[in-house]
N, C-alpha and C positions, 0 to 999 in steps of 0.2 A: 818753716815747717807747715804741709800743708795737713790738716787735721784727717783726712781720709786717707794718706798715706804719710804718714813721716818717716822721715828721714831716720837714718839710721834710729762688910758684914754679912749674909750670906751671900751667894754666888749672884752678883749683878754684871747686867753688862758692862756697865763703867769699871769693873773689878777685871776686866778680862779684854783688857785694852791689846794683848797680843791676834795677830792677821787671823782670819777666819776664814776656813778653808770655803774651798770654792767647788760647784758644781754646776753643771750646766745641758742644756738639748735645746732642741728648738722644736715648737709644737702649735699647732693652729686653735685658736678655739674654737672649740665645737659645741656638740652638744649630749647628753646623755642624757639617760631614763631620768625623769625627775625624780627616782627613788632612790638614786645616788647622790642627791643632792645636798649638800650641808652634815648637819647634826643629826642622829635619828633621835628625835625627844624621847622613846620610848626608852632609851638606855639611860641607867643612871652617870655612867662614868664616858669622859670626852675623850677620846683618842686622839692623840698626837701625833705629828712628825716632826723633827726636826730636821731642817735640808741645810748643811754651813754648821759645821760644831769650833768654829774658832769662839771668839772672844765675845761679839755676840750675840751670836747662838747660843751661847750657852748660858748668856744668862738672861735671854732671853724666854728660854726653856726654865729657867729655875723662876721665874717669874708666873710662867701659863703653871705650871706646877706647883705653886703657893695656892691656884686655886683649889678649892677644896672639890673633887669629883673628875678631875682629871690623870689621864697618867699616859706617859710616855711610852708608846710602841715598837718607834721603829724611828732610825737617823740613816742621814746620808750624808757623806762629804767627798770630794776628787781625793783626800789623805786622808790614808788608815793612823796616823799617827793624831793625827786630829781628833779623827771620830772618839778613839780607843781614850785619849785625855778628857775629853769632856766627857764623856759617859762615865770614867772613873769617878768624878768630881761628883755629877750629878747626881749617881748613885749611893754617895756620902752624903748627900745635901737629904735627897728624897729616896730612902730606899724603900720605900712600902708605892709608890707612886713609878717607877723608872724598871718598866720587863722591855728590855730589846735585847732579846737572846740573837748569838753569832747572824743566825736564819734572817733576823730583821735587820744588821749592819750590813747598809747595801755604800761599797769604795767605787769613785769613776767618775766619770763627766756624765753620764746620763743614769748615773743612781739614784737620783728624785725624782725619775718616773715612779720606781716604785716605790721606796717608803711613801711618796702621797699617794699610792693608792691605800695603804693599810690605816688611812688617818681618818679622823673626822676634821682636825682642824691642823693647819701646815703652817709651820714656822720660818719660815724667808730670809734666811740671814747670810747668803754669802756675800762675796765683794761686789756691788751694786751693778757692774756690769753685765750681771746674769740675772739679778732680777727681771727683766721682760718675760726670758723666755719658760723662768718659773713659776710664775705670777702667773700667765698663757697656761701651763700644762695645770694647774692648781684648780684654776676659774673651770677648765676643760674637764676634769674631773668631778667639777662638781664638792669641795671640800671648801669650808672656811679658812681664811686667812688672815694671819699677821705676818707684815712684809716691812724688814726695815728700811730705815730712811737711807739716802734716796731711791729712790725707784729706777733707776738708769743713768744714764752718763751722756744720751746723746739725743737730736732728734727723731728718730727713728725707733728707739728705742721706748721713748714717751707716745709715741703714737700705736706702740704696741700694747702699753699699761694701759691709755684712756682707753680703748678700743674691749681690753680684755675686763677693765669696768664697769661698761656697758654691760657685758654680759655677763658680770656677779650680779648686776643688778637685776637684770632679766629673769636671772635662776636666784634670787632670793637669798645669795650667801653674803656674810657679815664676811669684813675685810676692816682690820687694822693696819694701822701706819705708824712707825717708830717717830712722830712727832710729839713726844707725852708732853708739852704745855700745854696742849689741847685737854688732857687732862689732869691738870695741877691746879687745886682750890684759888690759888693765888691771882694768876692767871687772867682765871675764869673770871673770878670776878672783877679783876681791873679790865678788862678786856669789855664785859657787859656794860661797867660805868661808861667807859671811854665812846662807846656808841651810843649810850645813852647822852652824850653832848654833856660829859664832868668838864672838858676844855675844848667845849663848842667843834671848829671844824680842824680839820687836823692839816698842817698845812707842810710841816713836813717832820720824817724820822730818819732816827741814825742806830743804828747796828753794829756789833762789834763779835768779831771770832779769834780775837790776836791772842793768842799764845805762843809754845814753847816748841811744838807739832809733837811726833810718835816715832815707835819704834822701825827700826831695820832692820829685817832679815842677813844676813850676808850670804855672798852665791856660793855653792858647793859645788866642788868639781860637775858630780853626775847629774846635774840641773839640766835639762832644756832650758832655751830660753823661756819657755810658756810654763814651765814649773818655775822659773824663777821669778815672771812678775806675778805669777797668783801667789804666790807665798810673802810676794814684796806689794802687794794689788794698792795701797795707799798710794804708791809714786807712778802711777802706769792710767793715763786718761780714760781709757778705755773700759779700765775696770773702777775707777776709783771717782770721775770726772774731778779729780785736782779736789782739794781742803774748802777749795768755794764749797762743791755739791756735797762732800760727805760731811765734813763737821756748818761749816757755816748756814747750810739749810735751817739750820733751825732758828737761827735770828731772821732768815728773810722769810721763812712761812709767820714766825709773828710779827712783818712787818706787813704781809700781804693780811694778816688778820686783823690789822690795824685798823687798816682801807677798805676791810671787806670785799678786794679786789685784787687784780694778778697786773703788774708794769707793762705799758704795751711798750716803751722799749727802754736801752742804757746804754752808756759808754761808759767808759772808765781805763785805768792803767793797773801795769800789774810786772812783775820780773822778780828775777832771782838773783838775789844778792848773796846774801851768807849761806842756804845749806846748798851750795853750787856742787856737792861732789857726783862722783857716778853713781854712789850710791839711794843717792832719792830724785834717780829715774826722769822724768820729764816734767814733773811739775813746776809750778813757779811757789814762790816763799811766803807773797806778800800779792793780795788782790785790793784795788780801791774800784768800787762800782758808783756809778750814781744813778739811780733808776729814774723815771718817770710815769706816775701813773694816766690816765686818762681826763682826768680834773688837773692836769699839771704839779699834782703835789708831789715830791721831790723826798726820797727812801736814798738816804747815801749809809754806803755798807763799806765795810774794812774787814779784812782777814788776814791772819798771817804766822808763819810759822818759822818765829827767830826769839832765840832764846835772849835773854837778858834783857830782852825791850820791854814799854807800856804793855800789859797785859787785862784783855778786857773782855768777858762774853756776858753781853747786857745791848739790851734794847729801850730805845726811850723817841719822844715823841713831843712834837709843840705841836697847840694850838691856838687858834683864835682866844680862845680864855682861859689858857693856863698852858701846864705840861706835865708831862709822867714821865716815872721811870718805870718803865712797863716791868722787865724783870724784877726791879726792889719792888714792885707793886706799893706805887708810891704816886699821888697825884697833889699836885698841887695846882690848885687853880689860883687867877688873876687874883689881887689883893691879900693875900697872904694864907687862905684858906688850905689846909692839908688832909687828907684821908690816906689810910697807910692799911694794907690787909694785915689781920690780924687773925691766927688760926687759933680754933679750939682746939685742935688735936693736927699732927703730921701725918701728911699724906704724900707717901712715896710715887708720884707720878708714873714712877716706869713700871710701877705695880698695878696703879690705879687703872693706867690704858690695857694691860689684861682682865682683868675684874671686868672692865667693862665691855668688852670685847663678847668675856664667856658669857655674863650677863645677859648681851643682846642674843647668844646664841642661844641661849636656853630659853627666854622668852617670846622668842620670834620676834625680836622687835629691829628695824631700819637698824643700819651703821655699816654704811662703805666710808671710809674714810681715804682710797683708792684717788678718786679725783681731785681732793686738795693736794693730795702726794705728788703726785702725779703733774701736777700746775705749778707745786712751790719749788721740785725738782728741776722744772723747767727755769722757773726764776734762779734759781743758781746758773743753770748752764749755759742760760744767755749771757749772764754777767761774765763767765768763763770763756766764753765767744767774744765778747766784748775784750776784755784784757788780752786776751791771747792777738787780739787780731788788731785791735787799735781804733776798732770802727765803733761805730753806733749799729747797733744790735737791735729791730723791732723781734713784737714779739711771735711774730705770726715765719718770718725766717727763720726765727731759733726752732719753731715746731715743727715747720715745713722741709728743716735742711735734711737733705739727701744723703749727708755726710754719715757714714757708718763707720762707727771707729773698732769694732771688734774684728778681728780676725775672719778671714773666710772661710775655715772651718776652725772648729773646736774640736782638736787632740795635744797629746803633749805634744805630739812634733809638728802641730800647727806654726806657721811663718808669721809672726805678730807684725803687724803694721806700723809699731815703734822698733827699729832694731837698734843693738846697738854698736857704736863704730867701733874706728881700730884701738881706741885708748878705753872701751868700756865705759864711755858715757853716752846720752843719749841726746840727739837734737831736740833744741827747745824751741818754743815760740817764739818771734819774735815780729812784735808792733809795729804793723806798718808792713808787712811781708806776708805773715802767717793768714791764708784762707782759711774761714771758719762759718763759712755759707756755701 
């Protein structure tokens, strides 16, 4: 399969693990009045938009909506059957907070042009393959944003996120990134020791995403194929870049936070044993990466999506004078010495990176979080280049590849560049064959 054409308690995101709708355009960034730009401080209350009302959008929405002086304007999603569920829901969670009369439910692939224009701040949540070109029209408007993880699926795609970061940064807009250990008390502080030399230099870490994987839509007669893998987007590379980039991103951004640097390159193996059926699309089950950073030290990652086996999502770390378990926030240095975080009070991370989002917004103070996204996104997709293809992967051909895995246009009766054959399943990678440069 060659990767540019192949062959044939309240409402949390974690709580709404069902597909999220999809929407999409494509838009240059530009530039506007600087009086479109951001939040206007003069107002007391921050306008929303939600773009993607699946699973998490929506609660990623009931999250910006915990904040106290916000409320909910206006949503978009490619299904009305989406939007129409999550606003039900939302409306229940927050009704003094959630006005998006008929007027403001904008259905379609380019109906997040408008609801971000009625926002102050825009919420980013369909299936990551459309992230670029919302991110693009978001930054081009002039609005704040939270944009979940990851930010694209492909090279090209990431060159469209650093590029359109530049110019949040340019126009002074705060940007969020669905990475919340960046803001988890726990974290934070094992993360400060660990650069503060708690186990001296770090010489190498290991990662882990192995579970059970997610749900499956099944196809209905009256589907396109291109309504069938946005409604199925978890199995479909294009939109989902494989369980490496969507779920496993978050163990290699805290491995890249380790290092306080991004792998210039990897190799690794990868294939599909057990969820072989047609129903989960092109992806592979199971990824083994081994990264290298630039100092030589050595990030080996594991991902995988087979029920009844070892199951693990934790990061941990040796050094020269001891080791951690970075997620237990647990260090143990050389000789038997331990320090273990210990909280006064729980802090719900997925809430805390809204908090702090609006926070900067209202204060006018720094936070793109756009280019770690953007970088740690990329370290999945190389590792996904890497297994897919069998080769060793630098990191400057995973940014540079040409390869564009979306379709050439976007409509339902767009021709997807994965189709499927005569028995309804779909060509896989395979190592040692599969181009992915």
């Amino acid at each position: 399969m060659n990767q540019s054409a192949p062959q044939g308690s309240p409402i949390t995101r974690r709580s709404f693990l069902h597909s999220s709708g999809a929407v999409i355009g494509a838009a240059t960034v530009g530039s506007l009045a600087i009086d479109r730009f951001a939040y206007a401080q003069a107002s007391d209350t921050i306008k929303i938009a939600l773009i993607g009302c699946g699973g998490r959008g929506s609660g990623a929405a009931n999250q910006a909506l915990t904040v106290p002086g916000t409320k909910l304007v206006a949503m978009a999603d490619a299904f009305k059957d989406r939007l129409e569920g999550s606003l039900g829901n939302l409306k229940k969670e927050h009704p003094d907070s959630v006005d998006v009369p008929p007027e403001r439910q904008f259905v379609g692939l380019d109906a997040y042009k408008d609801a971000i224009a009625l926002a102050d701040v825009v919420l980013l949540a369909t299936p990551p393959g459309f992230r670029p070109y919302h991110f693009e029209e978001a930054v081009r408007q002039g609005k704040n944003i939270f944009m979940e993880k990851p930010v694209a699926t492909d090279g090209p795609g990431i060159r469209r996120v650093l590029a359109a970061a530049e110019e949040a940064k340019r126009k002074n807009l705060k940007v969020g990134v669905g990475l919340q250990r960046h803001h988890q008390p726990g974290y934070l502080e094992t993360l400060k020791r660990l650069h503060d030399g708690a186990i001296g230099d770090i010489t190498s870490i290991r990662l882990y995403w192995n579970d059970g994987g997610v749900w499956v839509n099944p196809r209905k007669p009256e589907q396109t194929e291109m309504e069938y893998q946005m409604r199925n987007w978890y199995y479909f590379v294009w939109l989902c870049g494989d369980h490496i980039c969507e779920q496993h991103i978050h163990n290699l951004d805290v491995g890249n936070w380790i290092k306080n640097g991004y792998p210039v390159s990897c190799h690794g193996m990868g294939g599909r044993q057990v969820r072989t059926g047609k129903e989960f699309g092109e992806i592979f089950d199971h990824h083994a990466v081994e990264y290298r950073y630039a100092d030589d030290t050595r990030m080996y990652s594991q991902c995988r999506h087979i029920r009844g086996a070892w199951s693990s999502v934790s990061e941990h770390c040796v050094g020269t004078k001891g080791s951690a378990d970075v997620s237990g926030h647990l260090i143990r240095a050389t000789g038997g010495d331990k320090w273990r975080f210990s909280a006064t009070k729980q802090v719900d991370p997925y809430q805390q990176e809204h908090d702090d989002l609006f926070a900067a917004i209202r204060a006018n103070t720094e936070h793109n979080e756009a280019f770690n996204g953007a970088k740690s996104t990329l370290t999945a997709i190389m590792g996904r280049m890497a297994t897919y293809s069998g080769k060793e992967v630098k990191w400057e051909d995973a940014l540079n590849s040409q390869i564009s895995l979306a379709p050439d246009k976007i409509s339902f009766d767009a021709i997807t560049k994965s189709q499927p054959m005569a028995d309804g399943s779909y060509a896989i990678a395979v190592p040692g064959k599969t181009i992915t440069v």
